[in-house]
Backbone bond lengths (Angstrom), bond angles and torsions (degrees), N, CA, C in turn:
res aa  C-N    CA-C-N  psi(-1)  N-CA   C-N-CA  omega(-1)  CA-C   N-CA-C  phi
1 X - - - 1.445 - - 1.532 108.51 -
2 X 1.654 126.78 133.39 0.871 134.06 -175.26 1.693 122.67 -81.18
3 X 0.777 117.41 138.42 1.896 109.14 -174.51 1.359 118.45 -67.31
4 X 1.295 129.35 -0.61 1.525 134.86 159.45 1.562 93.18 -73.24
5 X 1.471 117.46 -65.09 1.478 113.46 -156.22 1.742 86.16 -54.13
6 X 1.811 131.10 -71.94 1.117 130.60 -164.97 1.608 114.20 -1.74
7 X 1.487 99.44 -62.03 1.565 137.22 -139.88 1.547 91.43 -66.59
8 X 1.856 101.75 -41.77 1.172 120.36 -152.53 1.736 104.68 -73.03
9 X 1.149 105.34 -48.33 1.813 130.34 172.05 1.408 78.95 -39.20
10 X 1.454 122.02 -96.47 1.255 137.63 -155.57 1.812 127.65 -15.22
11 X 1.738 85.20 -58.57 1.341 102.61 -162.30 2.409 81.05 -73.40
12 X 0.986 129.54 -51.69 0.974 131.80 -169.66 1.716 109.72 -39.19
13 X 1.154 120.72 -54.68 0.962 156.31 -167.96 1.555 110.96 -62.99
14 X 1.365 116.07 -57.88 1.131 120.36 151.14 1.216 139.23 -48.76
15 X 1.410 114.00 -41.39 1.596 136.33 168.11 1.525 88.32 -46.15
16 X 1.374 118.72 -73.66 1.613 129.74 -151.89 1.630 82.33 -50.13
17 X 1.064 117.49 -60.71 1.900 101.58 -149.38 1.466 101.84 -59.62
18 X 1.440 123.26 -44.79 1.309 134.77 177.56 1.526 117.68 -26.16
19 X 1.713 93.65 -64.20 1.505 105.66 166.70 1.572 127.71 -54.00
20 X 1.225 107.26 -60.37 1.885 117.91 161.07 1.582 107.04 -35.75
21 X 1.046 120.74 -32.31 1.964 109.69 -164.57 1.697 77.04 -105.11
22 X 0.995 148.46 -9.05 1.421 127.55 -171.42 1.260 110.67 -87.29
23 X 1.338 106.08 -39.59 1.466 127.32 169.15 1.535 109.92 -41.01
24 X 1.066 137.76 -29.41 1.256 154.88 -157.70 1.143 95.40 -109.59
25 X 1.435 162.22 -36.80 1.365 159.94 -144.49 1.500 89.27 -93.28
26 X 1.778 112.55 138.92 1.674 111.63 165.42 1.611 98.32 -154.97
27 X 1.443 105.65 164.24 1.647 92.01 -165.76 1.615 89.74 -128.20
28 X 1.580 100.53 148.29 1.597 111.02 -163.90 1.792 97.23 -69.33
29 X 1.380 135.35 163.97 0.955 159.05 83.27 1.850 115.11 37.05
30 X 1.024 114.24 -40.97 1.377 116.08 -150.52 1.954 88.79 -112.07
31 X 1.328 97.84 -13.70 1.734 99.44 -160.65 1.471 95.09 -113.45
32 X 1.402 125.15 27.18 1.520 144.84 175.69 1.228 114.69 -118.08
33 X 1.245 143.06 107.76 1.259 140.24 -172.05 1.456 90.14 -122.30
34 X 2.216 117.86 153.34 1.344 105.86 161.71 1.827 82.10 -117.17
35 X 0.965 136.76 7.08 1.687 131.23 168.85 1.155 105.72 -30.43
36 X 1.894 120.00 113.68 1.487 112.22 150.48 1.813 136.95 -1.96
37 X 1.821 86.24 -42.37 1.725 99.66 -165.53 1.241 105.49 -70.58
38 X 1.629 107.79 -35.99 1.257 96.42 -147.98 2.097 125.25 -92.65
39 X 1.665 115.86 168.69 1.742 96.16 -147.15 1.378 91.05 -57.88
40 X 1.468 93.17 -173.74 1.680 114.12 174.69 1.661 101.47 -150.78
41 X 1.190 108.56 -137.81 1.035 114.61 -179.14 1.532 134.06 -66.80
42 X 1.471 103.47 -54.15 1.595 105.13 146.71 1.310 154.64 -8.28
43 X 1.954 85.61 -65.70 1.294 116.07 -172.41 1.801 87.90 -79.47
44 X 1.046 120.05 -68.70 1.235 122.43 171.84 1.980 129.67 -9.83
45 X 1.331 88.10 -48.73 1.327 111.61 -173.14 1.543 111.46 -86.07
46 X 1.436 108.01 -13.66 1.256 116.09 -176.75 2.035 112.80 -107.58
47 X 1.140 98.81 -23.53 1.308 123.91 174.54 1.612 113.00 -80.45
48 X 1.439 115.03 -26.39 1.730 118.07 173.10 1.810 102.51 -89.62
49 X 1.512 108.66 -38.92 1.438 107.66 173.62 1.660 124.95 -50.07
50 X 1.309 116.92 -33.83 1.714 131.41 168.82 1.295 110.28 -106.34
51 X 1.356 117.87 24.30 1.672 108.66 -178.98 1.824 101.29 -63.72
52 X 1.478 123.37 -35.12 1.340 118.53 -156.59 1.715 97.61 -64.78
53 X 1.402 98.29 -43.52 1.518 97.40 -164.68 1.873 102.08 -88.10
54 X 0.683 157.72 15.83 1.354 170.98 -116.50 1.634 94.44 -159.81
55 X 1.478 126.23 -81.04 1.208 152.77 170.77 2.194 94.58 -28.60
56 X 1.387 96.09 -72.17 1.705 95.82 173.98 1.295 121.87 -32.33
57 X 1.482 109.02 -73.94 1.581 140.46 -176.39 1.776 92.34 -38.63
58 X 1.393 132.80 -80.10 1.500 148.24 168.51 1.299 107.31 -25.87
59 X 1.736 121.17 -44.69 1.773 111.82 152.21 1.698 118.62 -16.71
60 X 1.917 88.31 -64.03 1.546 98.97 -169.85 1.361 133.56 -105.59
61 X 1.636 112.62 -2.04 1.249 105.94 150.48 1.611 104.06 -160.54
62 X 1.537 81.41 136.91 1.660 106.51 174.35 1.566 117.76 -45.85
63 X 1.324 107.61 2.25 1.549 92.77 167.51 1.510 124.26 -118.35
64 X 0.976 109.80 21.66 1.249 149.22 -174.80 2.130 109.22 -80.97
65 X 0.909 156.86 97.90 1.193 119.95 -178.21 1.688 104.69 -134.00
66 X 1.219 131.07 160.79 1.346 140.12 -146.34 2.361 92.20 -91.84
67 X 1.441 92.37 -47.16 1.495 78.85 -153.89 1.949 80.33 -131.80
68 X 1.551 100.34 153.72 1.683 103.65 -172.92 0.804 93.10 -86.91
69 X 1.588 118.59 148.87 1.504 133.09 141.11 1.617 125.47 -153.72
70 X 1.732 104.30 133.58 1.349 108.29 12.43 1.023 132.75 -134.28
71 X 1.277 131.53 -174.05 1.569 129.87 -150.67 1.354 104.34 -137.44
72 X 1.591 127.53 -178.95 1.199 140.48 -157.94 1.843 107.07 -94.61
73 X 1.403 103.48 15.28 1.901 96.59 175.23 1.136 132.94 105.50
74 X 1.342 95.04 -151.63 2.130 83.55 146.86 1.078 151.69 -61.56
75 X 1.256 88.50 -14.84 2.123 86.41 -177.56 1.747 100.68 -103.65
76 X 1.250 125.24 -0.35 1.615 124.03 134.69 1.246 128.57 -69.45
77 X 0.997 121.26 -37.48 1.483 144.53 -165.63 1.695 82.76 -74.44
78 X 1.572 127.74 -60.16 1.239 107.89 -155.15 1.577 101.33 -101.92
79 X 1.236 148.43 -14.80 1.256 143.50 146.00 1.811 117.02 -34.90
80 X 1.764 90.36 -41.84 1.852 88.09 -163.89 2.335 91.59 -82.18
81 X 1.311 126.88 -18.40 0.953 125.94 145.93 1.119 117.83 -40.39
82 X 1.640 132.35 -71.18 1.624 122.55 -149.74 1.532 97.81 -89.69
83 X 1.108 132.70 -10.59 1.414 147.42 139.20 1.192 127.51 -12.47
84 X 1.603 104.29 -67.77 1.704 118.41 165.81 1.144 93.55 -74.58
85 X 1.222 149.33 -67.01 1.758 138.17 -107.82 1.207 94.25 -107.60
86 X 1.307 125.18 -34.63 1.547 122.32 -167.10 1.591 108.45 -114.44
87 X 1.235 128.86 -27.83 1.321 140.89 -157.84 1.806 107.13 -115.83
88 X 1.007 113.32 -19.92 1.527 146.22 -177.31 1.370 118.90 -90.59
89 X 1.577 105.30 -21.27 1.793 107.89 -172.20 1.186 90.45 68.85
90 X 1.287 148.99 49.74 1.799 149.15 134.41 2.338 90.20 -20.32
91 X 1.639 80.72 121.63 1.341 89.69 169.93 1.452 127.78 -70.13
92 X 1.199 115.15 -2.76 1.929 139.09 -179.95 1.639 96.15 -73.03
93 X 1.154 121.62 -43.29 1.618 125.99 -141.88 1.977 100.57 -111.37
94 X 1.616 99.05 -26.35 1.185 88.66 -175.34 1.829 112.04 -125.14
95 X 1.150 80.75 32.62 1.559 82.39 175.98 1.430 107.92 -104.06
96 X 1.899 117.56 167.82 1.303 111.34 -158.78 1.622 86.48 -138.39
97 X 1.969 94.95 156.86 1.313 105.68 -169.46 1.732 115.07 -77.21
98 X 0.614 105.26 115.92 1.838 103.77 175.81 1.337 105.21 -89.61
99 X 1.640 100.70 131.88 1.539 123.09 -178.68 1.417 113.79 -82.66
């Protein structure tokens, strides 16, 4: 077996478990708001963009907190996602192939 294919298994493989434990993730009731006020997507998207420095700051004070709640769901949930991954320099998107 060649170490591209290896690599290839690997990264596949990982995906699968990723997905299997995600499957399992559910969000309480209480951490769902439909209030005008509360974030959504936006906020979401803006809240994954400063997660690094956000995350620091919350080191040093408890009032500080990484992710709102609560907030409007999924479309926080997936803003504060493309936030990190895309808006964040997500290490998936900006990493480079070495020869």
């Amino acid at each position: 077996m060649s170490a591209p294919t290896s690599n290839k298994t690997r990264l596949i493989g990982a995906c699968a478990l990723l997905l299997l434990l995600s499957a399992c993730a559910s969000q309480i009731d209480v951490g769902v708001s439909d209030a005008e006020t509360a974030p959504g997507f936006l906020w979401g998207l803006w809240h994954g963009f400063i997660f690094p420095w956000s995350f620091i700051g919350s080191l040093f004070s408890p009032d500080i907190a990484v992710y709102a709640v609560p907030n409007k769901g999924g479309w926080y949930d997936f803003g504060f996602f493309l936030g990190i991954t895309v808006l964040g320099g997500g290490s998936f998107f900006g990493s480079k192939r070495r020869d």
